[in-house]
N, CA, C and O atoms as CSV, one atom per row, in Angstrom:
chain,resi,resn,atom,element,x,y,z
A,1,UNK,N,N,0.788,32.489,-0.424
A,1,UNK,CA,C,1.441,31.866,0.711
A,1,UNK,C,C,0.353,31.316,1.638
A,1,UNK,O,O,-0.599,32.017,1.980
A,2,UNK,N,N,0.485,30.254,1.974
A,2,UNK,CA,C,-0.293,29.273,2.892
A,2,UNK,C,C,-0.130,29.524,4.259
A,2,UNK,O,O,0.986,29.516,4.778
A,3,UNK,N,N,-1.821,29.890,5.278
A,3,UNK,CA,C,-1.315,30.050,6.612
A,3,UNK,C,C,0.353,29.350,7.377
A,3,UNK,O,O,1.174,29.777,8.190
A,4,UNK,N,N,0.201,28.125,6.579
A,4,UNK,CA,C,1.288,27.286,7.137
A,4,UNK,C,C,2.914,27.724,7.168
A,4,UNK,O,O,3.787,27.666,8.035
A,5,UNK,N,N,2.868,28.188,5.785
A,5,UNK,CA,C,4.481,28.488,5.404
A,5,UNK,C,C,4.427,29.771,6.198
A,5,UNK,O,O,5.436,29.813,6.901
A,6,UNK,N,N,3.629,30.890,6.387
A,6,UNK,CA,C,3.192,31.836,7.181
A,6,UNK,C,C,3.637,32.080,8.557
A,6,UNK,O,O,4.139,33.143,8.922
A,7,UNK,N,N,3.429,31.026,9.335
A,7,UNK,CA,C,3.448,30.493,11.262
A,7,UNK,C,C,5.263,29.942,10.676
A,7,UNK,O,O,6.226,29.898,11.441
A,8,UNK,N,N,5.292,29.696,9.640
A,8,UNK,CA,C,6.841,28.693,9.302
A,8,UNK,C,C,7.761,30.077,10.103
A,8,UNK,O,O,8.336,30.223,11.182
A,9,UNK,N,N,7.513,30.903,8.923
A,9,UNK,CA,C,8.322,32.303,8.444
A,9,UNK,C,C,8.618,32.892,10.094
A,9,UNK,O,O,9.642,33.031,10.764
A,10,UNK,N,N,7.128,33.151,10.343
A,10,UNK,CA,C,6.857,33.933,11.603
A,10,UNK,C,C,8.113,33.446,12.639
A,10,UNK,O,O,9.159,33.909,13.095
A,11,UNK,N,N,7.417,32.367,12.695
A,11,UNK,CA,C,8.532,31.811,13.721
A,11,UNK,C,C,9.729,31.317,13.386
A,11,UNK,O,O,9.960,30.502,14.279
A,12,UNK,N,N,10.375,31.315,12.852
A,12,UNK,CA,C,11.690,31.420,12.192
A,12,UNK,C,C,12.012,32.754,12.605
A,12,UNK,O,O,12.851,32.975,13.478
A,13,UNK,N,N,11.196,33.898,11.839
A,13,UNK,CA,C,12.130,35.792,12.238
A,13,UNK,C,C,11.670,35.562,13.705
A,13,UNK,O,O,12.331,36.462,14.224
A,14,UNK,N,N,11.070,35.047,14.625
A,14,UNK,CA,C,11.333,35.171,15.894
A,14,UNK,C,C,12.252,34.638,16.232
A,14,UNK,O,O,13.017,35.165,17.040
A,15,UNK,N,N,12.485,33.315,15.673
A,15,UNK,CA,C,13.760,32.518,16.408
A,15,UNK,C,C,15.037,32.982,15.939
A,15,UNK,O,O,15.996,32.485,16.529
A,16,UNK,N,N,15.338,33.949,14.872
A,16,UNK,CA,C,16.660,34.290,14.812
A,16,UNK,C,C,16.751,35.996,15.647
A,16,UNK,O,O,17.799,36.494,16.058
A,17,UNK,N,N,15.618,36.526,15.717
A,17,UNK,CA,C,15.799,37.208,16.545
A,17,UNK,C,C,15.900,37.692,18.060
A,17,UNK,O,O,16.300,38.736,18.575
A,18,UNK,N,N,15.307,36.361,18.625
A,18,UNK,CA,C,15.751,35.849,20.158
A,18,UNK,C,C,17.464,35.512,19.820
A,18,UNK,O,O,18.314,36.202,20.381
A,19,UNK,N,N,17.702,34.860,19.259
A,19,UNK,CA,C,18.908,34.623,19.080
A,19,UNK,C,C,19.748,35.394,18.572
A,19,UNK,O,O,20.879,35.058,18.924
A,20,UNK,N,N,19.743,36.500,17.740
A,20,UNK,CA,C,20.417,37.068,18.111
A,20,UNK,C,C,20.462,38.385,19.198
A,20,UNK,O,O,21.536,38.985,19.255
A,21,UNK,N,N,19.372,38.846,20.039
A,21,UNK,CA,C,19.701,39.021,21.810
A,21,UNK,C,C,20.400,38.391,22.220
A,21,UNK,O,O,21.405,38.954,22.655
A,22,UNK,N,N,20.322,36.727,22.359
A,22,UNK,CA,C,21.040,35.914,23.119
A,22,UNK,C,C,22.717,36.326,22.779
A,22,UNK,O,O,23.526,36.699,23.629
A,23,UNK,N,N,22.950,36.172,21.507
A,23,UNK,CA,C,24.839,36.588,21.541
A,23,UNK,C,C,24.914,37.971,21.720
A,23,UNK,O,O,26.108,38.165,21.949
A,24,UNK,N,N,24.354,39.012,21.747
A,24,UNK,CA,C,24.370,40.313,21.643
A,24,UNK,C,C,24.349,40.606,23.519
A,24,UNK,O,O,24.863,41.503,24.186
A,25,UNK,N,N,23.596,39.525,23.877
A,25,UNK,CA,C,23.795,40.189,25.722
A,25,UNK,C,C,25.062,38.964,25.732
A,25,UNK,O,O,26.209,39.411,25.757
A,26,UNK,N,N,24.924,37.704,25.717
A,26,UNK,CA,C,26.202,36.856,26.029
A,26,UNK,C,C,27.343,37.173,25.629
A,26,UNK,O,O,28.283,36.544,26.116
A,27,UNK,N,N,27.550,37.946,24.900
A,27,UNK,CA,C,29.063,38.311,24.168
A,27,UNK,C,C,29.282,39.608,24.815
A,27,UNK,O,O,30.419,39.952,25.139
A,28,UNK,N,N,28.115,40.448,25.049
A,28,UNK,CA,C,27.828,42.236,25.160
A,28,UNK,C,C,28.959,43.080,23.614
A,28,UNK,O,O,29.970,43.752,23.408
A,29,UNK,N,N,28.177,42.603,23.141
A,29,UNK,CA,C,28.279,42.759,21.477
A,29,UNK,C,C,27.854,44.642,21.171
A,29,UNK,O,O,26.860,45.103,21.732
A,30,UNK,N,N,28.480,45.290,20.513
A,30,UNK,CA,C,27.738,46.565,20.274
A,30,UNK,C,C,27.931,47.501,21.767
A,30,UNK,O,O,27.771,48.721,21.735
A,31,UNK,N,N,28.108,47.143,22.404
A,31,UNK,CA,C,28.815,47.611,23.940
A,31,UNK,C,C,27.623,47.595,24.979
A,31,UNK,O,O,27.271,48.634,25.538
A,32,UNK,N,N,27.077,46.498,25.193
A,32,UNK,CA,C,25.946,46.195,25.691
A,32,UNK,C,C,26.617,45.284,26.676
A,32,UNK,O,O,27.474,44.408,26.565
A,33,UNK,N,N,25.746,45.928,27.958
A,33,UNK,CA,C,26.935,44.977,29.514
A,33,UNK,C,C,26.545,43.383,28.794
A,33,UNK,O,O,25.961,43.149,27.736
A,34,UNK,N,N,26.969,42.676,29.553
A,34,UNK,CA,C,26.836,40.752,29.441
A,34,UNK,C,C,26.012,40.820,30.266
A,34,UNK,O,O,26.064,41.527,31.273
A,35,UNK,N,N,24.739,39.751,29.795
A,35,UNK,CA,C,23.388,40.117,30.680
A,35,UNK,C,C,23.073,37.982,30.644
A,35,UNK,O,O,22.989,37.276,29.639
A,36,UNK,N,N,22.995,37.626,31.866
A,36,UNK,CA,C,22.873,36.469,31.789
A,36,UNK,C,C,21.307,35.843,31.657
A,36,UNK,O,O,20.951,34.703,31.955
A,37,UNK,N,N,20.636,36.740,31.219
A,37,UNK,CA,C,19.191,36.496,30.684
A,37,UNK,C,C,18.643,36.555,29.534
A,37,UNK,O,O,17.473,36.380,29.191
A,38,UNK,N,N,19.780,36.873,28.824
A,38,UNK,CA,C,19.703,37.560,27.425
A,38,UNK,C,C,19.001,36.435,26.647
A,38,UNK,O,O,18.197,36.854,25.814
A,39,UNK,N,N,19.116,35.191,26.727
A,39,UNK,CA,C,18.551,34.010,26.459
A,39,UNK,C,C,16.763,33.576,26.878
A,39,UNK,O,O,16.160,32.543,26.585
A,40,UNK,N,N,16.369,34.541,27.489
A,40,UNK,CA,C,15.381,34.218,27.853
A,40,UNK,C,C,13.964,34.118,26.994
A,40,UNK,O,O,12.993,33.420,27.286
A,41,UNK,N,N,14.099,34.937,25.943
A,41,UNK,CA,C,13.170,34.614,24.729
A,41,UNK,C,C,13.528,33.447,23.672
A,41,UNK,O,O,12.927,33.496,22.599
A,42,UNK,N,N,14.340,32.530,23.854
A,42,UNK,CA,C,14.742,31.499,23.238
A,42,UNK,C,C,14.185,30.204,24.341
A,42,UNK,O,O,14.287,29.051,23.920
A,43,UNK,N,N,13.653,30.416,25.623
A,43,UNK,CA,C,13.237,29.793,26.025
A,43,UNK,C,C,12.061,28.390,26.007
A,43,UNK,O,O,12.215,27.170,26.052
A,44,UNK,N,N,10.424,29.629,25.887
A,44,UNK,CA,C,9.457,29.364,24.918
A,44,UNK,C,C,9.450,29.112,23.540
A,44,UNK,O,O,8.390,28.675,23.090
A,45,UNK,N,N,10.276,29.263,22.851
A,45,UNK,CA,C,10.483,28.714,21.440
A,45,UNK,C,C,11.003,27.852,21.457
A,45,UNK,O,O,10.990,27.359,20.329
A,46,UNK,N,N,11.870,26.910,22.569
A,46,UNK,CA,C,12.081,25.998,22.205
A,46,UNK,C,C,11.504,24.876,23.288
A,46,UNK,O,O,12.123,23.942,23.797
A,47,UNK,N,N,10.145,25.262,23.473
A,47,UNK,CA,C,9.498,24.242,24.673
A,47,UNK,C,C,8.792,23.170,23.888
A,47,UNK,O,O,7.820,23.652,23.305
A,48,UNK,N,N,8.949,21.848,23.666
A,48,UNK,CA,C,9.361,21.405,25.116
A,48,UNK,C,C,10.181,20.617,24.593
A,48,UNK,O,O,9.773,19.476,24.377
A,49,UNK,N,N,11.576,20.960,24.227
A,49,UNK,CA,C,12.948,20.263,24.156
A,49,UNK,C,C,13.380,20.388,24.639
A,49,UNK,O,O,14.102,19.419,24.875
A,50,UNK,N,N,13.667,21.733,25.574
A,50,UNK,CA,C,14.555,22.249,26.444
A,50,UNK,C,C,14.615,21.200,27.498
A,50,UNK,O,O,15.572,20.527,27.879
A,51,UNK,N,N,13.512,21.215,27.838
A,51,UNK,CA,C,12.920,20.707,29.298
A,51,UNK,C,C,13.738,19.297,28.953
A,51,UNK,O,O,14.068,18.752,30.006
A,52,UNK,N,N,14.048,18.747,28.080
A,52,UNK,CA,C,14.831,17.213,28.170
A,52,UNK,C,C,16.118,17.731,27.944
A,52,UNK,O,O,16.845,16.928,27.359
A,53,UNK,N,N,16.736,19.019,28.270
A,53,UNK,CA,C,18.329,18.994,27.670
A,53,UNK,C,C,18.792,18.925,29.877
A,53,UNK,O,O,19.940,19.218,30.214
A,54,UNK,N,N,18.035,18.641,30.666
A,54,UNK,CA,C,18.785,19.079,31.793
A,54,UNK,C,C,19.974,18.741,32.448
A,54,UNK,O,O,20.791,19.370,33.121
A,55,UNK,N,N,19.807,17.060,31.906
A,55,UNK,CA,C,20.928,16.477,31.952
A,55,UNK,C,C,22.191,17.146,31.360
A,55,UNK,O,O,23.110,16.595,31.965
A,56,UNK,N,N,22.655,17.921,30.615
A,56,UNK,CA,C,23.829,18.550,29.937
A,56,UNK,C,C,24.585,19.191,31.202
A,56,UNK,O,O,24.122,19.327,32.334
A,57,UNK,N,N,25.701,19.506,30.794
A,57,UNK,CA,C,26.619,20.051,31.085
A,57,UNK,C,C,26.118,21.341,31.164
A,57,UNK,O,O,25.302,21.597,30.278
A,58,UNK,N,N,26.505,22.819,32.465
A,58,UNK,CA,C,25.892,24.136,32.172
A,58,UNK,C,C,27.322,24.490,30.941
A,58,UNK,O,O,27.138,25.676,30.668
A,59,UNK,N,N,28.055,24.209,30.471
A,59,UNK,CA,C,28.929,24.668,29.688
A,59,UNK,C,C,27.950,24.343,27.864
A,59,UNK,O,O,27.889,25.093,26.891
A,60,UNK,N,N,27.569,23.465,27.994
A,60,UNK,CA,C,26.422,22.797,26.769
A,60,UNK,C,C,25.461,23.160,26.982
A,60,UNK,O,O,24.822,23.525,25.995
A,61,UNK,N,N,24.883,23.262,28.147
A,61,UNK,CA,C,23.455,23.495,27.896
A,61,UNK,C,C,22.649,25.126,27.974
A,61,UNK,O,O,21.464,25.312,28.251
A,62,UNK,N,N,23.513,26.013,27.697
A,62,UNK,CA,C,23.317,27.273,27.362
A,62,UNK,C,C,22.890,26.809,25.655
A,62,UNK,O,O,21.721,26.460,25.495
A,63,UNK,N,N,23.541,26.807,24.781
A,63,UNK,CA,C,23.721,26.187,23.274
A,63,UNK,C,C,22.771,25.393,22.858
A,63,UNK,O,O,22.230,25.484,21.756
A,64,UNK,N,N,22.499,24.518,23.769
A,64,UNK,CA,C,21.961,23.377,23.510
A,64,UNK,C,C,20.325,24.346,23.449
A,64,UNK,O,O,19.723,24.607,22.407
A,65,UNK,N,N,19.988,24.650,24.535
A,65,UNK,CA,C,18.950,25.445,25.231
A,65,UNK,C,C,18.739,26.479,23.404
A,65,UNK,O,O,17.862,26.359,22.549
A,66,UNK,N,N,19.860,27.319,23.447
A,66,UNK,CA,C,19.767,27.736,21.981
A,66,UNK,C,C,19.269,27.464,20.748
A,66,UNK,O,O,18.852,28.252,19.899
A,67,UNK,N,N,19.363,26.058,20.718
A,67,UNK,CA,C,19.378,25.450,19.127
A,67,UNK,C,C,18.017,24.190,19.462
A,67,UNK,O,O,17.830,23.320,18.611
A,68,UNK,N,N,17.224,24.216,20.635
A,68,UNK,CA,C,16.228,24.117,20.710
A,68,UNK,C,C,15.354,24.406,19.872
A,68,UNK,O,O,14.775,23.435,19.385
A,69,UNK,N,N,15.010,25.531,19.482
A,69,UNK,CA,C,13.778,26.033,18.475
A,69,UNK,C,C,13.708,25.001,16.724
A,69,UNK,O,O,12.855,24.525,15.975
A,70,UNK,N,N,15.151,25.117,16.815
A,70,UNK,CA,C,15.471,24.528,15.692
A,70,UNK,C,C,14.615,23.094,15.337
A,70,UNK,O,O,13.906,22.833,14.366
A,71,UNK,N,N,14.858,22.544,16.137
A,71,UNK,CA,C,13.534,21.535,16.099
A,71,UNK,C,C,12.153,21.522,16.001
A,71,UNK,O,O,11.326,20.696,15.616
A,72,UNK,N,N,12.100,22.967,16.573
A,72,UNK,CA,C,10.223,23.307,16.661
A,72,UNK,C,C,10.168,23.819,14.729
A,72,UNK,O,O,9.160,23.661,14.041
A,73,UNK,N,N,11.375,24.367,14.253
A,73,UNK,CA,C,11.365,24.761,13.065
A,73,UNK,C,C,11.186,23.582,11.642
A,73,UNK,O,O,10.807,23.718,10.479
A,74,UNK,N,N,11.681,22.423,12.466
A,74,UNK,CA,C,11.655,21.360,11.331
A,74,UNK,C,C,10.729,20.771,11.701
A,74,UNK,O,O,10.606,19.898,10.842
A,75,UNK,N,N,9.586,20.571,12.759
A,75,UNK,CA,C,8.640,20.237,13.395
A,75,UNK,C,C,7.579,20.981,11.783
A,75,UNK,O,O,7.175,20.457,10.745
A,76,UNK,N,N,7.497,22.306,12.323
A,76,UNK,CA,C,6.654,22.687,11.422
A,76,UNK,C,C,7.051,22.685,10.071
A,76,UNK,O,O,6.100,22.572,9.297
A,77,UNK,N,N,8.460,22.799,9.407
A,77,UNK,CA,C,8.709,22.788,8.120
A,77,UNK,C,C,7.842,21.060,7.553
A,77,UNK,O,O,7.023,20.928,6.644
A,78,UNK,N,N,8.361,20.067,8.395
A,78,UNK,CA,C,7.457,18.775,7.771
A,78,UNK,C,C,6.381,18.409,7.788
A,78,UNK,O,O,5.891,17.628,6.973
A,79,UNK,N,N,5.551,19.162,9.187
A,79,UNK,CA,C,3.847,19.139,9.087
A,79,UNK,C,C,3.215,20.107,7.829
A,79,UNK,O,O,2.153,19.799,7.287
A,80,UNK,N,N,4.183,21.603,7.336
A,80,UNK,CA,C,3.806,22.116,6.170
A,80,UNK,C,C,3.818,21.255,4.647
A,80,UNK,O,O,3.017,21.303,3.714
A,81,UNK,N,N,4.966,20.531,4.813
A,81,UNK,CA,C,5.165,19.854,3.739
A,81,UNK,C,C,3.996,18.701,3.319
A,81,UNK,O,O,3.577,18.476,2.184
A,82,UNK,N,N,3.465,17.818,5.007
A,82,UNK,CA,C,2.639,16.674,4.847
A,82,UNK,C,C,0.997,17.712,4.629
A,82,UNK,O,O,0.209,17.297,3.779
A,83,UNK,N,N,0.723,18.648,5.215
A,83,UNK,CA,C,-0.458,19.001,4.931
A,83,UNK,C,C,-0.644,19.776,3.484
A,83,UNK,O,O,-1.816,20.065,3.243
A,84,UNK,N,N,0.477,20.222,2.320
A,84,UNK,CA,C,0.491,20.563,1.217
A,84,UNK,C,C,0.555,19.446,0.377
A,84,UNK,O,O,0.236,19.641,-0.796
A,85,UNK,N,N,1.084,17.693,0.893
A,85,UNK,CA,C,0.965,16.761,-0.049
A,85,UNK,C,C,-0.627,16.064,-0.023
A,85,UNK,O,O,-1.255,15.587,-0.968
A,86,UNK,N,N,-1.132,16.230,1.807
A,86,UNK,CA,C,-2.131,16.093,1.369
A,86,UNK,C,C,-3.962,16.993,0.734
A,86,UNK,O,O,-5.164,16.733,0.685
A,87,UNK,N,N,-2.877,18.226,0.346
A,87,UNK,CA,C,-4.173,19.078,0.026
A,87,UNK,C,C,-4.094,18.771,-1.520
A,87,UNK,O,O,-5.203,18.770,-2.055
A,88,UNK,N,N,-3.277,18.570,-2.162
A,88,UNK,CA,C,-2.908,18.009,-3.535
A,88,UNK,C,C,-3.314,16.702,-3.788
A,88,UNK,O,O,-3.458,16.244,-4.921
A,89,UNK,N,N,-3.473,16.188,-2.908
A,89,UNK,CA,C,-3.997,14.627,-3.269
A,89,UNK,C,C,-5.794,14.653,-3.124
A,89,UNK,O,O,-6.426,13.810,-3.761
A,90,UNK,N,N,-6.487,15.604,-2.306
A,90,UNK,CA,C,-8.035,15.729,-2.485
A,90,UNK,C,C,-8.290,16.211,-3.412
A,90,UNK,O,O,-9.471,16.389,-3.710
């Protein structure tokens, strides 16, 4: 496994595990009060997209704020892909 796919993984089990805090305090899932911060490690994982969702709706932009990372995830899934086509081509 390549440092790359490595930082992929990493941050991926971080980003589903901020996320799931986030429904586990937003729902109070498992009998955990509703904690309106519960989102707060989904923050930094998804910088700096967030920072352009402000315009949204606060009904959207909890979600939106959410599915942020997701981009940082295909960010790195295609820089892994371009730096493995070009380690194959030297």
């Amino acid at each position: 496994m390549t440092l790359c796919r490595a930082v992929f993984w990493i941050f991926a089990l971080l980003y589903f595990l901020a996320l799931a805090l986030f429904l586990v305090g937003t729902f109070g899932l498992f009998g955990q009060e509703k904690d309106p911060l519960s989102g707060v490690f989904l923050i930094p994982l998804g910088l700096p997209w967030n920072h352009l969702l402000d315009f949204l709706p606060d009904i959207i932009l909890a979600w939106a704020v959410a599915a942020a990372p997701i981009v940082n995830l295909i960010l790195l899934r295609v820089i892994c892909a371009m730096l493995t086509r070009s380690g194959r081509a030297s």
